[in-house]
N, C-alpha and C positions, 0 to 999 in steps of 0.2 A: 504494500500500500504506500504509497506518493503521499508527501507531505502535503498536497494539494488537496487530498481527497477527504471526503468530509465524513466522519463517520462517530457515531457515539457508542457510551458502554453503558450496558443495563448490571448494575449493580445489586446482587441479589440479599447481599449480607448485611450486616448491622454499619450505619455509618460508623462508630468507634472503631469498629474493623480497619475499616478502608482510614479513617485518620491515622491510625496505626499504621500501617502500610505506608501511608506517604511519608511520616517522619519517619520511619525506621531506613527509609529509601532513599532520605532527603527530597523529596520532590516538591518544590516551593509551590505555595498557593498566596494567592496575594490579599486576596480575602474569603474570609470565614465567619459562617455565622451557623446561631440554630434558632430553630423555630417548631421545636418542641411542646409539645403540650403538655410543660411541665405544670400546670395548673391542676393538672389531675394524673401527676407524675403515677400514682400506685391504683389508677383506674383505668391504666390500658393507655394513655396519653404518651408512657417511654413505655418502647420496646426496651427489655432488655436484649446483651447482646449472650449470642452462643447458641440460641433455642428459634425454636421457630415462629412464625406467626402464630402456628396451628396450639404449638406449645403453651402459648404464651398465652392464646384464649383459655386454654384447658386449664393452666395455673390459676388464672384471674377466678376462674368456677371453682376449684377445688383446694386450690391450697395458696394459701394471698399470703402466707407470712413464707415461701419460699419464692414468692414473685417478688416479693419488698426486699426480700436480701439480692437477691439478682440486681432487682433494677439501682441497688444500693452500690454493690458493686462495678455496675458499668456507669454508674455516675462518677465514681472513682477516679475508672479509666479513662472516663472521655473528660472531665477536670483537665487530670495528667497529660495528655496527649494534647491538649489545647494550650498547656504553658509549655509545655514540648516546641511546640509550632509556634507560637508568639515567639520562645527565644531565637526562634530563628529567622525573623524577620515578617511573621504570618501577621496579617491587623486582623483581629477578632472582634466582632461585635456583638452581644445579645439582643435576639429580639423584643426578648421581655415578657414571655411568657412561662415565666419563675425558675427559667433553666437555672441562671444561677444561685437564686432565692434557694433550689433543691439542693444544691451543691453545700449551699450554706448549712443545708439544715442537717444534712447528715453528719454535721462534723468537722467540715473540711473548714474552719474557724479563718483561715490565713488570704479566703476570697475576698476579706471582708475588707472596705477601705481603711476603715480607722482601725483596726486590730481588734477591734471592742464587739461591735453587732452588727446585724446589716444596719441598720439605720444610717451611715452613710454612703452608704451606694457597697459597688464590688469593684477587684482593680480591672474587672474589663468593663468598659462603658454598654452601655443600653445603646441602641442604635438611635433613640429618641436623645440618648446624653450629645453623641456626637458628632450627629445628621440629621436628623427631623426636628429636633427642638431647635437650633441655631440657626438651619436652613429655612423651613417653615414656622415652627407654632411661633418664633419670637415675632415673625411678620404678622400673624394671625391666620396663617396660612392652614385649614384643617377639613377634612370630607364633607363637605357640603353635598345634600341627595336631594332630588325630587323623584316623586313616583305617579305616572299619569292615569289615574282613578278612571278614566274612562276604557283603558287596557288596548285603546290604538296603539298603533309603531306610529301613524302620522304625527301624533300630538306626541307624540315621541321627538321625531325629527324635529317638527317646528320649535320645540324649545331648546333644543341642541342651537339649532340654527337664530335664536336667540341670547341666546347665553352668548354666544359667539359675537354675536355683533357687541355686546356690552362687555367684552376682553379683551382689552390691548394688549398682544402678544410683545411689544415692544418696553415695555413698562418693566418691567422685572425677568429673570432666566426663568423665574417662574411660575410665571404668566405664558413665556412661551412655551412652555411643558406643559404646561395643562389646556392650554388653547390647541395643540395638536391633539394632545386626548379625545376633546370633543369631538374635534374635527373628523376626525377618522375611526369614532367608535363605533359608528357602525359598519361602514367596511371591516370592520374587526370583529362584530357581530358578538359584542361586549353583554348583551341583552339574553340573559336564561328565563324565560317566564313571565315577571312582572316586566311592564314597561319603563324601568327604572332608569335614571345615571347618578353619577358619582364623578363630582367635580372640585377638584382641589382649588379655593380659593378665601380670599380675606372677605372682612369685614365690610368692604366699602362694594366691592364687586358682589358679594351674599346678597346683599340689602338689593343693591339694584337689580340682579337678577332675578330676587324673589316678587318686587316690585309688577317689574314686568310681566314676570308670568301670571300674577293676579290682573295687570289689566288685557293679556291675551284673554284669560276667563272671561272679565266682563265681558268685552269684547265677542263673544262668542267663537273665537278662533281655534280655542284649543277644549278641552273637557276641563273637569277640579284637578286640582294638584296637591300633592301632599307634600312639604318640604318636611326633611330631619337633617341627620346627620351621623355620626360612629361616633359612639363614648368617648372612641381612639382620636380627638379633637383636642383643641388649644386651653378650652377653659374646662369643658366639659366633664374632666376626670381627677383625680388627684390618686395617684399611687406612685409610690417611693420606687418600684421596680421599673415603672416605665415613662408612663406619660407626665412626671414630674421628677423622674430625674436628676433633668439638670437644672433646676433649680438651685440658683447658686447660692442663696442665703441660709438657708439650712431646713428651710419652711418645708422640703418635699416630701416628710413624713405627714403634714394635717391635711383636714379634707373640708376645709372650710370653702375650697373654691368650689367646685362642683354643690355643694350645699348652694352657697349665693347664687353661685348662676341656675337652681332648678326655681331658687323663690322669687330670684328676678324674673325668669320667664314666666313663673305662674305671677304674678303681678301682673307683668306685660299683657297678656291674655292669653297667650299659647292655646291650641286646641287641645293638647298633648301634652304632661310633662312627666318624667319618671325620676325617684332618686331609687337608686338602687346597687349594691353589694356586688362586686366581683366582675364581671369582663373577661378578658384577655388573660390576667394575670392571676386571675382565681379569687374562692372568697375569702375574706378577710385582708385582701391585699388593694385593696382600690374602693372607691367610690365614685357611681356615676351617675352626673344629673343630665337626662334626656331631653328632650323635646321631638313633638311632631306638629305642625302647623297645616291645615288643611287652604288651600286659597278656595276662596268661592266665588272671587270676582268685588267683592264688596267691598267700600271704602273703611269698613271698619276695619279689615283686614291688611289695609294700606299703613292706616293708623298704628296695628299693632307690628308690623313688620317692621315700619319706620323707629321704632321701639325697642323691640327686642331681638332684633338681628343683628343689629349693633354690641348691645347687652352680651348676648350670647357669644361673642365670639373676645370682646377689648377687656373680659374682666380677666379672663385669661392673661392677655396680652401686658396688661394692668399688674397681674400676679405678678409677672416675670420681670418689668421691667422695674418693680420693686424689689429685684432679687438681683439687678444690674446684668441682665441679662446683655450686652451689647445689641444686639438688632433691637429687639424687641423696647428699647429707649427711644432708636431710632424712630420705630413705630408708634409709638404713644406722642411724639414732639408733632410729625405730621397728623395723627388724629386732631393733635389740640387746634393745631393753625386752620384744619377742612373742616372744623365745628366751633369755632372762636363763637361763644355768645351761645350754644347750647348745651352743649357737653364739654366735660374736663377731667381730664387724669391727673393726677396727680403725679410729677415727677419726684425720682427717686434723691434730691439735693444732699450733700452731705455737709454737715454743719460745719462750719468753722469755727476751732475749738479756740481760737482768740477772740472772734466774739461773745462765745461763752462766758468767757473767764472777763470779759470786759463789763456783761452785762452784772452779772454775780455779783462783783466789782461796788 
């Protein structure tokens, strides 16, 4: 076979295998991640490695305390074999779904950052620590859904090709990453069942596209729409394993934010709004306030969109840049100046201690 030629390997065995294999062979990987469902690490979420699928069902029915030592054991291994590969130059990232929260718990005390507990953080970052929270949520950038209640693919397209018009793909890298998303999701045939999409964008773009698609309603152009969004969002969540991470003031263990942002939106009016336990990274590990918003065309629906779309995304943005987030300062300075006379964030000032000690004085 010709370096040319393009060909893949179906891998049949346990990944900790195959990481094994690549250190033990030297074979550089330049990024590494998991995405584990260690949230229900001892419910079938990790295979362990050695046994088979079929095995591994049959353990989980008959015998859980020799499944728990297994999956104990190749958590071990795959720890090991991950600072293996990092000292070699591997970037590892966790996804955040309690891989390494599991690692912690069995023992392995030395993941932890500050030597003490997880409480702050682990020494591999969350990929929310050191690419989604810096890159996006400090902009306000987080999954923005509509879902078209009338169950056409037209009224599908027509708000694609809405959204679209109201996205400067010029304005930010990513704005033109998400502006090609739309663009081509249906050539890509992104759509299983409900007539859904998922668009990664801020506060200022949320508001007007949700706008819009309430006056397509009235308008009779398109069917109702449902907007929401994924817990997996800017303000939405609070857990120390992912979505508040990097939170750099120490705040990323409380869950006061997701609390404010579910009573802001039930204030606001929301159709919808849920606080609720666990997610992504399991229960007792997160808190997350929802919301669903129904458009039906009605100006009262303007009223609360113009309200709580904003809410819902800058208190987030707000968390963070009280936490000296760098982007995410950036983004509260431009909020303050495109709403001068309605809304204000407060920025994060730090006192000077000579005025202090003057006032005191």
């Amino acid at each position: 076979m010709d370096s040319k030629t393009p060909y893949a390997i179906a891998y049949l065995g346990n990944i900790v295998d195959l990481l094994e294999y690549a250190d033990t062979n030297n074979i550089h990987i330049d990024l590494l991640s998991d995405q584990t469902s260690c949230h229900a690490v001892y419910d079938g979420g990790y295979c362990p490695a050695g046994i088979t699928f079929e095995e591994r069902t049959r353990l989980l029915a008959e015998d859980r305390e020799t499944f728990r030592k297994l999956v104990d054991e190749t958590l071990r291994r795959h720890y090991n074999v991950i600072k293996n590969l990092t000292s070699k130059g591997v970037y590892f990232f966790d996804y955040g779904n309690s891989f390494l929260k599991s690692i912690y718990d069995i023992g392995i005390k030395e993941i932890s950052k500050n030597g003490r507990d997880d409480k702050g953080g682990f020494i591999f970052p969350s990929y929310v620590e050191d690419i989604l929270g810096p890159e996006l949520f400090d902009y306000g950038y987080g999954p923005f859904r509509w879902v078209c209640l009338s169950g056409k693919k037209e009224d599908l397209l027509k708000t694609d090709a809405a959204a679209l018009e109201l996205v400067n793909p010029n304005r930010r890298y990513q704005d033109r990453d998400n502006y090609m998303w739309i663009k081509d999701a249906d050539e890509n045939g992104l759509v299983v069942g409900t007539q859904a999409r998922i668009f990664y964008q801020d506060a200022m773009s949320r508001t007007q596209i949700a706008l819009k698609f309430n006056d397509m309603v009235r308008k009779g152009e398109i069917g109702p729409v449902m907007l929401g969004r994924d817990h997996h969002d800017v303000s939405g969540t609070d857990s120390p394993f992912r979505e508040t991470s990097n939170i750099k003031d120490g705040s990323n263990i409380m869950a006061d934010m997701a609390t404010q942002c579910f009573a802001g939106n039930a204030a606001r009016g929301m159709t919808m709004i849920a606080l609720h336990n666990g997610g992504g990274v399991g229960i007792g590990k997160s808190i997350n306030g929802g919301f669903g918003m129904v458009l039906d065309g009605s100006k009262r629906v303007d009223d609360i969109l113009s309200q709580a779309m904003p809410w819902d995304v800058m208190g987030g943005v707000a968390r963070r840049a009280w936490a000296r987030n760098p982007h995410s300062i950036e983004t509260v300075i431009e909020f303050n100046k495109n709403n001068e006379g309605t809304d204000h964030i407060t920025l994060p000032y730090i006192v000077n201690e000579n005025l202090i000690e003057k006032l005191v004085k």
